[in-house]
C-alpha positions in Angstrom: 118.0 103.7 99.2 114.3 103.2 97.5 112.0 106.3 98.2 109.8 104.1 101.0 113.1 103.8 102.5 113.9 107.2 102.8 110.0 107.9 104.1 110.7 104.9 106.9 113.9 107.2 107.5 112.6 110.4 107.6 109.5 109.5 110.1 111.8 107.9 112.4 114.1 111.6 112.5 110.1 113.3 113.3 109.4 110.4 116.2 113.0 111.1 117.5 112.6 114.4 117.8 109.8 113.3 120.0 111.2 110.9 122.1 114.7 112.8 122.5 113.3 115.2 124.6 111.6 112.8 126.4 108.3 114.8 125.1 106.1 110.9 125.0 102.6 113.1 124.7 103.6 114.7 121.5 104.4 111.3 119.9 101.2 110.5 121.1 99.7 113.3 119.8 101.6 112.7 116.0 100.0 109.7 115.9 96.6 110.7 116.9 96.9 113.1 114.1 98.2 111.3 111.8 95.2 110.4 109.6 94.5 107.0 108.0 94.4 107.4 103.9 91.4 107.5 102.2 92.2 104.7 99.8 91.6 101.2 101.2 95.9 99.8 101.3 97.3 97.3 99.3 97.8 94.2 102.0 101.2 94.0 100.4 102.4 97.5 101.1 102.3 95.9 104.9 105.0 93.9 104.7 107.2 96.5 102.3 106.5 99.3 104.7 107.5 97.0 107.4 111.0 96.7 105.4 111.8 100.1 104.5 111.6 100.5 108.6 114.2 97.5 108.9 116.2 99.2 106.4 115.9 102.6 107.8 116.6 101.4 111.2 120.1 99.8 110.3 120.9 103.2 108.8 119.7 105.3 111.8 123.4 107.1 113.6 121.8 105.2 116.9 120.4 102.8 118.8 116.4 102.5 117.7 114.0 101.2 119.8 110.5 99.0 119.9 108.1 102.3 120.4 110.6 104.6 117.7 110.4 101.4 115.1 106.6 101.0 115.9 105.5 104.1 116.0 107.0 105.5 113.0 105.3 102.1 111.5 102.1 103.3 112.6 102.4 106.5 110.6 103.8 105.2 107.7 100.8 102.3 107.6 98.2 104.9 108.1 99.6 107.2 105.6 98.9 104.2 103.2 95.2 103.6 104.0 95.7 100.8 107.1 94.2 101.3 110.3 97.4 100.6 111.9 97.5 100.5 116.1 100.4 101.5 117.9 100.6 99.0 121.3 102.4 99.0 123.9 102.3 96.7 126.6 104.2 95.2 129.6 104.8 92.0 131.5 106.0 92.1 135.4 108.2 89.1 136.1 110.7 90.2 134.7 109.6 93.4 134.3 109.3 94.8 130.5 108.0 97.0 128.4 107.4 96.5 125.0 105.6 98.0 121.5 104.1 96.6 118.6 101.9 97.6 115.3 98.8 95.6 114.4 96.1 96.1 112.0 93.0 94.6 112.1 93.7 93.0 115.4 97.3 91.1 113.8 100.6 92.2 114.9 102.2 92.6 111.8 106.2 94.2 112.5 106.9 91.8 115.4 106.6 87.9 115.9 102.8 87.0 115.9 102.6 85.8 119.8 103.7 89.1 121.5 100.7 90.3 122.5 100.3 87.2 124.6 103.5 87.9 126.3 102.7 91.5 127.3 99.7 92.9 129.3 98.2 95.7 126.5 98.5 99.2 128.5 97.4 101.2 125.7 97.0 101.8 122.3 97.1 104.8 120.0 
């Protein structure tokens, strides 16, 4: 398991803790807090840190989801200089939520077209 791996890993075990007990403002709050780096990132760190999330993810002991994947993206992203957005939006028929990372206005850990196909509620 590479090092960026094991960061991807050990951010999703801080978002869990989050979401496990159902405690959605102090995600929020982690992620409002969570300062972008000072050094401009490498655009190809991106799509590795985008990786190390898949691969953490497949190693998690359960199920992850769209906001635990995206917002321990966010982090991770911010951590390395990008001014990454955590969305989340939702479409009504059928009814569906959904969240996503973009920076600079690109999605960038889901299929480019998703945020036509949700309504953007927020973004942290």
């Amino acid at each position: 398991m590479s090092l960026l791996t094991l960061k991807a890993y050990t951010e999703m075990i801080r978002i869990d803790f989050c979401l496990s007990r159902k405690d959605f403002a102090g995600m929020y709050e982690r992620l409002r807090r969570t300062p972008v780096g000072a050094a401009p990132g490498n655009p190809d760190a991106i799509e590795a840190i985008g990786g190390a999330v898949d691969r953490a993810s497949v190693w998690y002991w359960k199920q992850v989801s769209c906001l635990h994947r995206s917002a321990a993206t966010t982090c991770l992203l911010r951590t390395a200089g990008f001014a990454a957005q955590l969305v989340i939006g939702a479409q009504t028929v059928p009814f569906q939520a959904h969240a996503w990372v973009e920076v600079d206005g690109k999605v960038v850990n889901d299929k480019p077209y998703v945020a036509e196909l949700y309504a953007v509620l927020d973004r942290c």
